[in-house]
PDB file of N, CA, C and O in Angstrom:
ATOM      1  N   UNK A   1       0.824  -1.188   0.000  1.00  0.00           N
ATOM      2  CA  UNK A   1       0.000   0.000   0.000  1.00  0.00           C
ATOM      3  C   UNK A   1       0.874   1.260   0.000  1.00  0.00           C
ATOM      4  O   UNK A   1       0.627   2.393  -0.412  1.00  0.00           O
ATOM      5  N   UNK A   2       2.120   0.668   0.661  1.00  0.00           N
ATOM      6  CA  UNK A   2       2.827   2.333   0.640  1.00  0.00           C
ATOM      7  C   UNK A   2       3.540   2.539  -0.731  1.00  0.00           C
ATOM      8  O   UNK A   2       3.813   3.708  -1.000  1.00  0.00           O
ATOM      9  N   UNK A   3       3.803   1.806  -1.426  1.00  0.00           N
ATOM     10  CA  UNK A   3       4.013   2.000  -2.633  1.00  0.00           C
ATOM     11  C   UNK A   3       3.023   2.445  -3.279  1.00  0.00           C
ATOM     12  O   UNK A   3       3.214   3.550  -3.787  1.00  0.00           O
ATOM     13  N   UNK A   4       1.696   1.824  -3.498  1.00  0.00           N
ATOM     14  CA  UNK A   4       0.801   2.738  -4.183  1.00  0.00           C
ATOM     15  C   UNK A   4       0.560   4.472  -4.240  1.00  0.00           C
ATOM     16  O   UNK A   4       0.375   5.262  -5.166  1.00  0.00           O
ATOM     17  N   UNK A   5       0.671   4.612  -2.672  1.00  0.00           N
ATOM     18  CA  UNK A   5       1.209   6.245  -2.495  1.00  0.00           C
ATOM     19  C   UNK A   5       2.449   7.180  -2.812  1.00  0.00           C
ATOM     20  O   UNK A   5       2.754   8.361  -2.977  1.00  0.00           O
ATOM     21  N   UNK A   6       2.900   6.065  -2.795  1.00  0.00           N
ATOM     22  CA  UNK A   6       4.202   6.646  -2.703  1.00  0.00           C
ATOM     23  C   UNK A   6       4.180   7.181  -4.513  1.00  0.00           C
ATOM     24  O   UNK A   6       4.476   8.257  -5.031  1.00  0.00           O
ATOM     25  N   UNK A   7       3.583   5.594  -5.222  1.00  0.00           N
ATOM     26  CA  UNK A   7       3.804   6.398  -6.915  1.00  0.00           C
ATOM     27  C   UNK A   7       2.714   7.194  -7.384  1.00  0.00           C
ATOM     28  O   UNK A   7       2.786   7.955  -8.349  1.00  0.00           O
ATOM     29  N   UNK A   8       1.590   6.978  -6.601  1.00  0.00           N
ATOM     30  CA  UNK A   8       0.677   8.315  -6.996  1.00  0.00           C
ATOM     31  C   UNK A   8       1.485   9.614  -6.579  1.00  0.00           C
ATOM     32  O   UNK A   8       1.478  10.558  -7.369  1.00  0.00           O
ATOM     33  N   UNK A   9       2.211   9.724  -5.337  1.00  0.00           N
ATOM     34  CA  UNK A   9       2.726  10.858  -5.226  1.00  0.00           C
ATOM     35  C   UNK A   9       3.768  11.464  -6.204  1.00  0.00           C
ATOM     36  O   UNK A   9       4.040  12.620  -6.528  1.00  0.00           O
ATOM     37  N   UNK A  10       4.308  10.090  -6.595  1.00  0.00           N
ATOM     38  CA  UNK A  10       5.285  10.573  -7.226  1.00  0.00           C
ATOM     39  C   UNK A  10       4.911  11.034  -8.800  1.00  0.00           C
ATOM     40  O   UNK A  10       5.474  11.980  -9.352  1.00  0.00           O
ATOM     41  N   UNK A  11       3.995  10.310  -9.355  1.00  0.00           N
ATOM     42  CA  UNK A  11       3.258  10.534 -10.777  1.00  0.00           C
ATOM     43  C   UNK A  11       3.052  12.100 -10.447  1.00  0.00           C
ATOM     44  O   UNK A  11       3.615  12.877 -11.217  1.00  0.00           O
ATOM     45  N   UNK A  12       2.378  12.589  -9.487  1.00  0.00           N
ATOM     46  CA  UNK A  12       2.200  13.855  -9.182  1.00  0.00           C
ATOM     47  C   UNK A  12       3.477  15.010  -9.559  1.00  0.00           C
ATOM     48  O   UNK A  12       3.630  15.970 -10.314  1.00  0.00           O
ATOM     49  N   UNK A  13       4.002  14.508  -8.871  1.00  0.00           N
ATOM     50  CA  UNK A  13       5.020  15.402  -9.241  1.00  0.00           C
ATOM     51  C   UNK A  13       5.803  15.196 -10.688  1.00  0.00           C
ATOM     52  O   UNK A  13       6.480  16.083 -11.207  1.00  0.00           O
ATOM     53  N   UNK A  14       5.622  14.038 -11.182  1.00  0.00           N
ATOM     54  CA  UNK A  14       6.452  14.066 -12.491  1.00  0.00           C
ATOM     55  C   UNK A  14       5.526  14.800 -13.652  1.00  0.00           C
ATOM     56  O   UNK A  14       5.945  15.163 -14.751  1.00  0.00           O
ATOM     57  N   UNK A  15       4.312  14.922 -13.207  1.00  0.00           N
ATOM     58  CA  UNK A  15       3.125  15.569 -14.186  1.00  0.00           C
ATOM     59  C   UNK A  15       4.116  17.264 -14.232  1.00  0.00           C
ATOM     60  O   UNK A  15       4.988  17.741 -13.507  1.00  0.00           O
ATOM     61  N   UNK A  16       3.365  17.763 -15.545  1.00  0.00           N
ATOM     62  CA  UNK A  16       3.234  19.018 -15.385  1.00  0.00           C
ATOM     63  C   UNK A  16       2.986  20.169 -16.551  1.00  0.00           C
ATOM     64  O   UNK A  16       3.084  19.612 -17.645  1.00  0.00           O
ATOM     65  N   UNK A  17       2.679  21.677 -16.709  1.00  0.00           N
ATOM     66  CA  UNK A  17       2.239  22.317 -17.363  1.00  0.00           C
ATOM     67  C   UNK A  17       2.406  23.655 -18.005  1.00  0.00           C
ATOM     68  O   UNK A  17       3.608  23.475 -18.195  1.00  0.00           O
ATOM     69  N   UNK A  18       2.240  24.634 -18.409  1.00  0.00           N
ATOM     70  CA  UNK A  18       3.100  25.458 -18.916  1.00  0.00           C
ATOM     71  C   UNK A  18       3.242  26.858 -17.736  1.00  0.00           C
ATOM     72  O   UNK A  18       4.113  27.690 -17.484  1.00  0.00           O
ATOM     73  N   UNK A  19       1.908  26.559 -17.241  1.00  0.00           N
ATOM     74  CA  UNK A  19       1.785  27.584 -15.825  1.00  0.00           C
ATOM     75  C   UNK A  19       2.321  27.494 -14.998  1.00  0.00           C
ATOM     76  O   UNK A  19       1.589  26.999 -14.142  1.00  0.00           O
ATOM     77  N   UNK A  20       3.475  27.711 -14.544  1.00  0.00           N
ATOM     78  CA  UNK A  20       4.475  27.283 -13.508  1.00  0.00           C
ATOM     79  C   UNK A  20       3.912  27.584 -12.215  1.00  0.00           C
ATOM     80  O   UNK A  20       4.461  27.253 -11.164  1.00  0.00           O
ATOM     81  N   UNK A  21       2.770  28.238 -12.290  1.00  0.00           N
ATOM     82  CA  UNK A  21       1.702  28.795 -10.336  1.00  0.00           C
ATOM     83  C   UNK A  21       1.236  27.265 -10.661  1.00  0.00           C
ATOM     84  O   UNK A  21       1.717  26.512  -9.815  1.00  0.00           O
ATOM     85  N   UNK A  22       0.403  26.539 -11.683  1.00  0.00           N
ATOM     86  CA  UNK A  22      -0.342  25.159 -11.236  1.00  0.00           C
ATOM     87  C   UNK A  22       0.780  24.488 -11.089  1.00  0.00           C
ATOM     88  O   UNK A  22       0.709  23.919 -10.000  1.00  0.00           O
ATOM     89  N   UNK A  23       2.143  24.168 -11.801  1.00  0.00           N
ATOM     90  CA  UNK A  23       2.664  22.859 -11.607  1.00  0.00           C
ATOM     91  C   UNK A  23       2.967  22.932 -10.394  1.00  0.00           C
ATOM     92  O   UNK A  23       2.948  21.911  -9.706  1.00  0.00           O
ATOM     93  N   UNK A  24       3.385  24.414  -9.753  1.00  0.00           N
ATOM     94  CA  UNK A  24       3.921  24.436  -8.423  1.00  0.00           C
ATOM     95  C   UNK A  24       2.511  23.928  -7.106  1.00  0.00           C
ATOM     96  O   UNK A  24       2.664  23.265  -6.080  1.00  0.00           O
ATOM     97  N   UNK A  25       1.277  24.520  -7.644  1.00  0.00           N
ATOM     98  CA  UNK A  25       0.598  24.159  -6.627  1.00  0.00           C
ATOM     99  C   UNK A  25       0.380  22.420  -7.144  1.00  0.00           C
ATOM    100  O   UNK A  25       0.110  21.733  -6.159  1.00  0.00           O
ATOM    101  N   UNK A  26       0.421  21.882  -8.003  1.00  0.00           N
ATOM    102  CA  UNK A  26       0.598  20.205  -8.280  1.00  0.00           C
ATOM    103  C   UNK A  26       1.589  19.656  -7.173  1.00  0.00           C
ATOM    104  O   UNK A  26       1.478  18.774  -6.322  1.00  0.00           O
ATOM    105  N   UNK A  27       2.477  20.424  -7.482  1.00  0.00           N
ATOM    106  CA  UNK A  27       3.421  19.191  -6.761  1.00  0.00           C
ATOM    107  C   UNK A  27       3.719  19.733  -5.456  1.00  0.00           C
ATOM    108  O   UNK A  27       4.825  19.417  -5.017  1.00  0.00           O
ATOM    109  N   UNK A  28       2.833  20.645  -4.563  1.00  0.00           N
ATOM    110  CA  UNK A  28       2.766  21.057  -3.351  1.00  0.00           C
ATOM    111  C   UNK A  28       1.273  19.798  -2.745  1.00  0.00           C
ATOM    112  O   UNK A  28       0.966  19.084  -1.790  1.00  0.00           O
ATOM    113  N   UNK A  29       0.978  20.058  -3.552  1.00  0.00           N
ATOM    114  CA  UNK A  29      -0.799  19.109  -3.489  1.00  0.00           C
ATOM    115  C   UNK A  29       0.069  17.363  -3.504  1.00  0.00           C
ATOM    116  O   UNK A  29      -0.581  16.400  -3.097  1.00  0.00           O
ATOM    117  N   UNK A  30       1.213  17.208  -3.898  1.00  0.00           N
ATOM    118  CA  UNK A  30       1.630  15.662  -3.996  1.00  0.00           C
ATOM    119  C   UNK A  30       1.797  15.631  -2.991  1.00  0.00           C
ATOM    120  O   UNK A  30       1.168  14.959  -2.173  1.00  0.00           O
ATOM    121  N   UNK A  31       3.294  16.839  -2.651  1.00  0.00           N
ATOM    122  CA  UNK A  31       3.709  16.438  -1.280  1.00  0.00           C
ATOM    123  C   UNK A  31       2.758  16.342  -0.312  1.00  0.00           C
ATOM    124  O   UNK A  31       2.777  15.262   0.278  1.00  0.00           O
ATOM    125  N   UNK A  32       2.001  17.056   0.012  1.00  0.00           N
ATOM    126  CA  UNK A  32       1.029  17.027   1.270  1.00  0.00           C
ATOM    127  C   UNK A  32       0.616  15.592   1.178  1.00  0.00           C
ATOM    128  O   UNK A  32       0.858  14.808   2.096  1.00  0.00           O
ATOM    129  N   UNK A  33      -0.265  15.091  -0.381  1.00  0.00           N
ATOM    130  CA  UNK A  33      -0.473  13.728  -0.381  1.00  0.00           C
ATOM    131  C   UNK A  33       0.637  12.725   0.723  1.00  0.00           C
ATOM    132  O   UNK A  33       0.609  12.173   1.823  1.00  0.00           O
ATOM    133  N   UNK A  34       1.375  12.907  -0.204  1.00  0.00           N
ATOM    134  CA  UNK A  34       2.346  11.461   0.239  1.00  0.00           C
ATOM    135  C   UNK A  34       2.893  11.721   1.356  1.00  0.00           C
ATOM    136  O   UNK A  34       3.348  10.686   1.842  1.00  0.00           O
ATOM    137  N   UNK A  35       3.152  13.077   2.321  1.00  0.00           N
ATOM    138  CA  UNK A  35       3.325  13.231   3.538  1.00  0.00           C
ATOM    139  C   UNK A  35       2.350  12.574   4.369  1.00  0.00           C
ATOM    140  O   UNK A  35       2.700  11.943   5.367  1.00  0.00           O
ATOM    141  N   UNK A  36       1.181  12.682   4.025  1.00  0.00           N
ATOM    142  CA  UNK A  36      -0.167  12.579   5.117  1.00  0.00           C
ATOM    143  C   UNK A  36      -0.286  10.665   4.852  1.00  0.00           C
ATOM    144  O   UNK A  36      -0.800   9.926   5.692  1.00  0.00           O
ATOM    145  N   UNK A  37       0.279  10.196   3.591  1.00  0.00           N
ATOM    146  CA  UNK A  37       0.538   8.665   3.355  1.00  0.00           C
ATOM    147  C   UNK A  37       1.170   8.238   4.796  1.00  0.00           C
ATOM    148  O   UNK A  37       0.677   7.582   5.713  1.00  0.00           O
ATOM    149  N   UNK A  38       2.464   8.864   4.649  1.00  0.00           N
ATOM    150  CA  UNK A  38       3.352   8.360   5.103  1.00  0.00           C
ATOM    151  C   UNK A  38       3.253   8.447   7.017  1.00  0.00           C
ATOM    152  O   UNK A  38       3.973   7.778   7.759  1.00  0.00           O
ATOM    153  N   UNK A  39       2.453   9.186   7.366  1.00  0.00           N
ATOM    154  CA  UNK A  39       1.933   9.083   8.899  1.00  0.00           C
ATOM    155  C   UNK A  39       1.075   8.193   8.775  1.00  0.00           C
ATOM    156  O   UNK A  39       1.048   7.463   9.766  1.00  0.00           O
ATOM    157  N   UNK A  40       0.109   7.834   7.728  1.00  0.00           N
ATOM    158  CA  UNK A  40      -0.944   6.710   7.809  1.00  0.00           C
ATOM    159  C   UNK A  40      -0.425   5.687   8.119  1.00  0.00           C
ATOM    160  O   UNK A  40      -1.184   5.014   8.816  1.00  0.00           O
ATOM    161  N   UNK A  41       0.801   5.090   7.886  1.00  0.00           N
ATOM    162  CA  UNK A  41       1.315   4.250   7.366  1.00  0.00           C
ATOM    163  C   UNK A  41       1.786   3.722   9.383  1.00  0.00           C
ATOM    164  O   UNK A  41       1.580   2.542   9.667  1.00  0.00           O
ATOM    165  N   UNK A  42       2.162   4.339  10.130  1.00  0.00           N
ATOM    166  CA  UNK A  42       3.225   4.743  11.309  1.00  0.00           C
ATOM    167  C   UNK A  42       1.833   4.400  12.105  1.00  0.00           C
ATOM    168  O   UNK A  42       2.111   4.103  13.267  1.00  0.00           O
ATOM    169  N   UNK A  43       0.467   4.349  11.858  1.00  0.00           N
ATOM    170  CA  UNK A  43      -0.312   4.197  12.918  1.00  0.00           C
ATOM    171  C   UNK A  43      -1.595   3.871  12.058  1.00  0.00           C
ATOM    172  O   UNK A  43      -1.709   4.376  10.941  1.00  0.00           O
ATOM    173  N   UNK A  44      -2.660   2.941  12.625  1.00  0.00           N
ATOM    174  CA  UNK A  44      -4.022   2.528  12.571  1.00  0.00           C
ATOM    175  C   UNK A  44      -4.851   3.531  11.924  1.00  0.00           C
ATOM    176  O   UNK A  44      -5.177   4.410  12.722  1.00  0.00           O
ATOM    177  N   UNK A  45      -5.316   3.705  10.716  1.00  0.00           N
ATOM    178  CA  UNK A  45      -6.035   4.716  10.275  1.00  0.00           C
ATOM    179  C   UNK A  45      -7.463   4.881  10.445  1.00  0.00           C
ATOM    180  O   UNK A  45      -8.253   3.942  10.342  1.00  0.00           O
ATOM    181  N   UNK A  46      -7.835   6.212  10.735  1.00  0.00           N
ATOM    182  CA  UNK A  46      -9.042   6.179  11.622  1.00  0.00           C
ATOM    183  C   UNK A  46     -10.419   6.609  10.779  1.00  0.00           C
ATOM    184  O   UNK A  46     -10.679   7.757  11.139  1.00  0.00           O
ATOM    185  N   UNK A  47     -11.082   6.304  10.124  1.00  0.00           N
ATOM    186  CA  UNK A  47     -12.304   7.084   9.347  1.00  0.00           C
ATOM    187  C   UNK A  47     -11.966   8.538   9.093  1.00  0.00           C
ATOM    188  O   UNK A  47     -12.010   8.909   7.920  1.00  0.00           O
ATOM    189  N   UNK A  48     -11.605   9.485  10.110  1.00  0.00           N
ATOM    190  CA  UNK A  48     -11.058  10.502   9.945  1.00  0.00           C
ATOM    191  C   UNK A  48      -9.873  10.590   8.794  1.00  0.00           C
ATOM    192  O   UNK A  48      -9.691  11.143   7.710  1.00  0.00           O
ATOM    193  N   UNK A  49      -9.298   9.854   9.548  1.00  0.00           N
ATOM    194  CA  UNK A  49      -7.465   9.686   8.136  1.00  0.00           C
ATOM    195  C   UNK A  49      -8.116   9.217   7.062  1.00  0.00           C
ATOM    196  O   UNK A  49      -7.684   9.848   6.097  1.00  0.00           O
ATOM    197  N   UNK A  50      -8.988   8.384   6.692  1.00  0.00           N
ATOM    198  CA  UNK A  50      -9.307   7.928   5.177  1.00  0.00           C
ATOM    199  C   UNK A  50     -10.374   9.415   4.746  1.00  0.00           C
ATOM    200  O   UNK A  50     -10.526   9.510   3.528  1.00  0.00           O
ATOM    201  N   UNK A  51     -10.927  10.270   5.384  1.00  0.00           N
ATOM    202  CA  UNK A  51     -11.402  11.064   4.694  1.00  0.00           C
ATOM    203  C   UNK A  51     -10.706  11.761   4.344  1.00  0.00           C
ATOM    204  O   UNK A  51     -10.911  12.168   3.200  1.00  0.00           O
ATOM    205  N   UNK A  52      -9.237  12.426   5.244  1.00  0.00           N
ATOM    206  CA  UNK A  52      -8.324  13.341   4.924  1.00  0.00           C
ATOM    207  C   UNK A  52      -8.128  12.699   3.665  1.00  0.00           C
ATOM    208  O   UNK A  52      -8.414  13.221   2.587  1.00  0.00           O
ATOM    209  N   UNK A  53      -7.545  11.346   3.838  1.00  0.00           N
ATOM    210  CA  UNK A  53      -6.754  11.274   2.322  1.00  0.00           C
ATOM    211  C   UNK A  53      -7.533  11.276   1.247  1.00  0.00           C
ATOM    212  O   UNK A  53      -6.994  11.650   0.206  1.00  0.00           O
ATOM    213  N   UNK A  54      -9.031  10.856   1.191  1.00  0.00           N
ATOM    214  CA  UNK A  54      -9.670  11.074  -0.275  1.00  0.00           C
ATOM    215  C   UNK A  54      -9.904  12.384  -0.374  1.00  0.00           C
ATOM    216  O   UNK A  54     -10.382  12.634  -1.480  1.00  0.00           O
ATOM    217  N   UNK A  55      -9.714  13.818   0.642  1.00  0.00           N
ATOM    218  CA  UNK A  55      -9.469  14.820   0.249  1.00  0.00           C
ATOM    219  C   UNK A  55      -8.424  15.298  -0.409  1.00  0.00           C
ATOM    220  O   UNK A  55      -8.401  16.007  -1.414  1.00  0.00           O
ATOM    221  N   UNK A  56      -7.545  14.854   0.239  1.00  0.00           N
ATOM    222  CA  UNK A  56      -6.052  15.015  -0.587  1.00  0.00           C
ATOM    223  C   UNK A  56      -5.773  14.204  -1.827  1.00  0.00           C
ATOM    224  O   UNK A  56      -4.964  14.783  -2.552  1.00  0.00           O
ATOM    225  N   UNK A  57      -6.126  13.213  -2.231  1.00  0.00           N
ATOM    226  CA  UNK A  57      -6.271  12.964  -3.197  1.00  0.00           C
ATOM    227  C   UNK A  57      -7.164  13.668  -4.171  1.00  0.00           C
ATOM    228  O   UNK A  57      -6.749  14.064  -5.260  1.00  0.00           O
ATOM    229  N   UNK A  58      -8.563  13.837  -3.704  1.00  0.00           N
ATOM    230  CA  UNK A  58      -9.062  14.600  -4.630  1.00  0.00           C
ATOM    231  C   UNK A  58      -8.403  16.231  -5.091  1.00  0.00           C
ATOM    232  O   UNK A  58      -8.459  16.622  -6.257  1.00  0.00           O
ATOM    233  N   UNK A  59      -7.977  16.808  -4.308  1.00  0.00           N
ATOM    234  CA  UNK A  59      -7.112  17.811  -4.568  1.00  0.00           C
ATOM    235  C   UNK A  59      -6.155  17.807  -4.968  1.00  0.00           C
ATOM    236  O   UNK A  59      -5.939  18.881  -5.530  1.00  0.00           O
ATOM    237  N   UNK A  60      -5.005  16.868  -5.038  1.00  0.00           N
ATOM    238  CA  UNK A  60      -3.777  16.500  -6.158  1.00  0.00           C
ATOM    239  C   UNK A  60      -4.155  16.173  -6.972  1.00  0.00           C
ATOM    240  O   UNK A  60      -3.431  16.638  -7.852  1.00  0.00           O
ATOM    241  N   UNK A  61      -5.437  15.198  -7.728  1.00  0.00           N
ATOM    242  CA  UNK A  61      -6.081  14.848  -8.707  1.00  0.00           C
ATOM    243  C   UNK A  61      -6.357  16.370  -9.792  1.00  0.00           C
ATOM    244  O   UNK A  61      -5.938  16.599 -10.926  1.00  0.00           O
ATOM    245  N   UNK A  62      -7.130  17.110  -8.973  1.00  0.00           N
ATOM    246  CA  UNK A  62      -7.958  18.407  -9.640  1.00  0.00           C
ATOM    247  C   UNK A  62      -6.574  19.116  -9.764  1.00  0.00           C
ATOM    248  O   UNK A  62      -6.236  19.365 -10.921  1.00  0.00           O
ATOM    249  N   UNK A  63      -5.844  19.428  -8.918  1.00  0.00           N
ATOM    250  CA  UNK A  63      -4.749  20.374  -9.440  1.00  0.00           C
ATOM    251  C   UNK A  63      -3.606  19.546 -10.533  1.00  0.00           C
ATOM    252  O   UNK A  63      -2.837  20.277 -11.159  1.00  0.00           O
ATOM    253  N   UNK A  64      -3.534  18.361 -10.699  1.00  0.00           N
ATOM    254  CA  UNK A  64      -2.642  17.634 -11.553  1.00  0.00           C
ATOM    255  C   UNK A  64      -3.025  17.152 -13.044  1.00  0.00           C
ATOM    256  O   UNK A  64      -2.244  16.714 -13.889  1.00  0.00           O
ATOM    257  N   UNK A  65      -4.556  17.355 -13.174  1.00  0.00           N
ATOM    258  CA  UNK A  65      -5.292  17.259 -14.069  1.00  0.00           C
ATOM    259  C   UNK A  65      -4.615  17.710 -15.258  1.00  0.00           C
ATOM    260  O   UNK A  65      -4.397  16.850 -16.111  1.00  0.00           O
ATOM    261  N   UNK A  66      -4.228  18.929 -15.487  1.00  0.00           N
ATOM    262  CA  UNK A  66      -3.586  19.969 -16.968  1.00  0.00           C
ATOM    263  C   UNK A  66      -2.194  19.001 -16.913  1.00  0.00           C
ATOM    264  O   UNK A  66      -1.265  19.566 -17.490  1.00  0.00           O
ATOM    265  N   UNK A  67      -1.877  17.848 -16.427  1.00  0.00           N
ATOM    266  CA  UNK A  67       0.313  17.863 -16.415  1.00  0.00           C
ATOM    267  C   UNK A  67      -0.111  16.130 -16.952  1.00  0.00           C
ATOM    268  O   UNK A  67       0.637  15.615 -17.783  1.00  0.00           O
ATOM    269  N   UNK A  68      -0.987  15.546 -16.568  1.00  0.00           N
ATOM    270  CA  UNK A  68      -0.983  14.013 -16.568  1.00  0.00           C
ATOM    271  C   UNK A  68      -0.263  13.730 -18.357  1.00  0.00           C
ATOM    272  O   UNK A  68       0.154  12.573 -18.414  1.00  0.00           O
ATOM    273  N   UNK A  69      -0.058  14.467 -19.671  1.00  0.00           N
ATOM    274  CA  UNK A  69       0.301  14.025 -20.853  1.00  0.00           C
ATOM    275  C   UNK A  69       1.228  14.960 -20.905  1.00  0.00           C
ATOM    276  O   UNK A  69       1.274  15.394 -22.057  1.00  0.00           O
ATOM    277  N   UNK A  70       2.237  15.650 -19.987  1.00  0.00           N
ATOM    278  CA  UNK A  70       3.283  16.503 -20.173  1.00  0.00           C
ATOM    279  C   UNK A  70       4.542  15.730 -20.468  1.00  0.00           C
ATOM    280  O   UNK A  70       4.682  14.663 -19.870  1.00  0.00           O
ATOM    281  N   UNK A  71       5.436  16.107 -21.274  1.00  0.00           N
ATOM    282  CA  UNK A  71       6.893  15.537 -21.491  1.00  0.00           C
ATOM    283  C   UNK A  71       7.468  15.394 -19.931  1.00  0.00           C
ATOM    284  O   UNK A  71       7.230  16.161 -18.998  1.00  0.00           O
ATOM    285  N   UNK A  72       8.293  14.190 -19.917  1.00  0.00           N
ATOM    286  CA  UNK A  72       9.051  14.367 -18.409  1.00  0.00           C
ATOM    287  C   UNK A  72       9.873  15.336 -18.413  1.00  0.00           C
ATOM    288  O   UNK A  72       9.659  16.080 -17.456  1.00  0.00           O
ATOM    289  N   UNK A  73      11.045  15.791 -19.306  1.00  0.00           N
ATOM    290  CA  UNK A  73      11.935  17.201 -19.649  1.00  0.00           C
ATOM    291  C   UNK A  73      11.253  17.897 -19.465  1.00  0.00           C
ATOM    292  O   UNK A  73      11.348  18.343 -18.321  1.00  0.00           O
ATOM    293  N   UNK A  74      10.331  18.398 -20.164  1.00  0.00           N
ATOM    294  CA  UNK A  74       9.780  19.758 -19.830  1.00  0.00           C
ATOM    295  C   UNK A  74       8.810  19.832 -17.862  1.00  0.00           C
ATOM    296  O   UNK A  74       8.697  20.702 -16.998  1.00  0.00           O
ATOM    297  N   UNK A  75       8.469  18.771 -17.972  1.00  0.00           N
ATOM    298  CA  UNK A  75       7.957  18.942 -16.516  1.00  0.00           C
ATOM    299  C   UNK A  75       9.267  18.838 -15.351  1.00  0.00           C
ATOM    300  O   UNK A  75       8.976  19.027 -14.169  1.00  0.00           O
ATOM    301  N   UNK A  76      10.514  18.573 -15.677  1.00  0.00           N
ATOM    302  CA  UNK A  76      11.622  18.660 -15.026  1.00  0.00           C
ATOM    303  C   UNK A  76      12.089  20.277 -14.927  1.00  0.00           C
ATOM    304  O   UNK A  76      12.416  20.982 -13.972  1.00  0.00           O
ATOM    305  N   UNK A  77      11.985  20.481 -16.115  1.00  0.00           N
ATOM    306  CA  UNK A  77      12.417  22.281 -16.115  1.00  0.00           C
ATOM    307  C   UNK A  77      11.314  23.023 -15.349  1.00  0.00           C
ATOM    308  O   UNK A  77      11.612  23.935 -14.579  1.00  0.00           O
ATOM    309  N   UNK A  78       9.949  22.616 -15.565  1.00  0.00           N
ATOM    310  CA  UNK A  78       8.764  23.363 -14.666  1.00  0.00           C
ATOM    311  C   UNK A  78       9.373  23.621 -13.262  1.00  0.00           C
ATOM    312  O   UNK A  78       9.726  24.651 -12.689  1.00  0.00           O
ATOM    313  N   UNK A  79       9.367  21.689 -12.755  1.00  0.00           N
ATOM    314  CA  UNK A  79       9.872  21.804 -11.280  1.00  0.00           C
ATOM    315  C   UNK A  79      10.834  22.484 -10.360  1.00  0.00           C
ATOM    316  O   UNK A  79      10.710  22.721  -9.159  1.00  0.00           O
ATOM    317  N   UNK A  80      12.271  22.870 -11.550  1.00  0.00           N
ATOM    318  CA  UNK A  80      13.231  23.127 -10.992  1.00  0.00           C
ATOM    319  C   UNK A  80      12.816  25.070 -10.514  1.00  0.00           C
ATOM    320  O   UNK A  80      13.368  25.617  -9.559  1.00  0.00           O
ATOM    321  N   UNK A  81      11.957  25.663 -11.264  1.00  0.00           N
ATOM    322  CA  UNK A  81      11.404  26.919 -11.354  1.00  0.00           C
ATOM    323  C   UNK A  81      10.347  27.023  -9.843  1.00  0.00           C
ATOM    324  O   UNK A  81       9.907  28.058  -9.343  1.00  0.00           O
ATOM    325  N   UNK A  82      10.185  25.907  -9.465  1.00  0.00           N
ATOM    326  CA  UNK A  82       8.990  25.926  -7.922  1.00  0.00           C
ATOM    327  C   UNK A  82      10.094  26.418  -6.853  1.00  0.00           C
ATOM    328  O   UNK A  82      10.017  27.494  -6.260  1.00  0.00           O
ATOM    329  N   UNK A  83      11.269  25.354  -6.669  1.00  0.00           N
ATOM    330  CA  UNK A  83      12.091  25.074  -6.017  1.00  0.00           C
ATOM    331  C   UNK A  83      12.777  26.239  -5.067  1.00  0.00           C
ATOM    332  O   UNK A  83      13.711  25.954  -4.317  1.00  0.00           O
TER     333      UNK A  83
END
């Protein structure tokens, strides 16, 4: 399971678009994802934690939407511009 997060998070961030404000809020929306994974992971998840995360998912989803058919190069040069 933590792999599954881990590569949605990471698909997240390899997405990206010509608007460097969305790719940056994309791959701010991953990290939070795969941060909030990665405490799930450290303890018993509670109805509460599975709603957080289909929020956070749904919100890396909606903001990653415009990057999912972007070149990896060019979404590499996006990223380095967030940084």
């Amino acid at each position: 399971m933590k792999i599954i997060f881990f590569s949605i998070s990471l698909l997240a961030l390899l997405v990206s678009c010509s608007d460097n404000t969305k790719i940056c809020d994309c791959l701010e929306a991953g990290e939070k994802l795969q941060s909030f994974s990665v405490k799930m992971f450290t303890r018993e998840a509670s109805s509460k934690d599975l709603t957080e995360m289909k929020r956070l998912k749904k919100e890396q989803t909606q903001k990653c939407k415009d990057f999912q058919t972007m070149d990896g190069k060019k979404m590499l040069e996006l990223k380095e511009e967030c940084e």
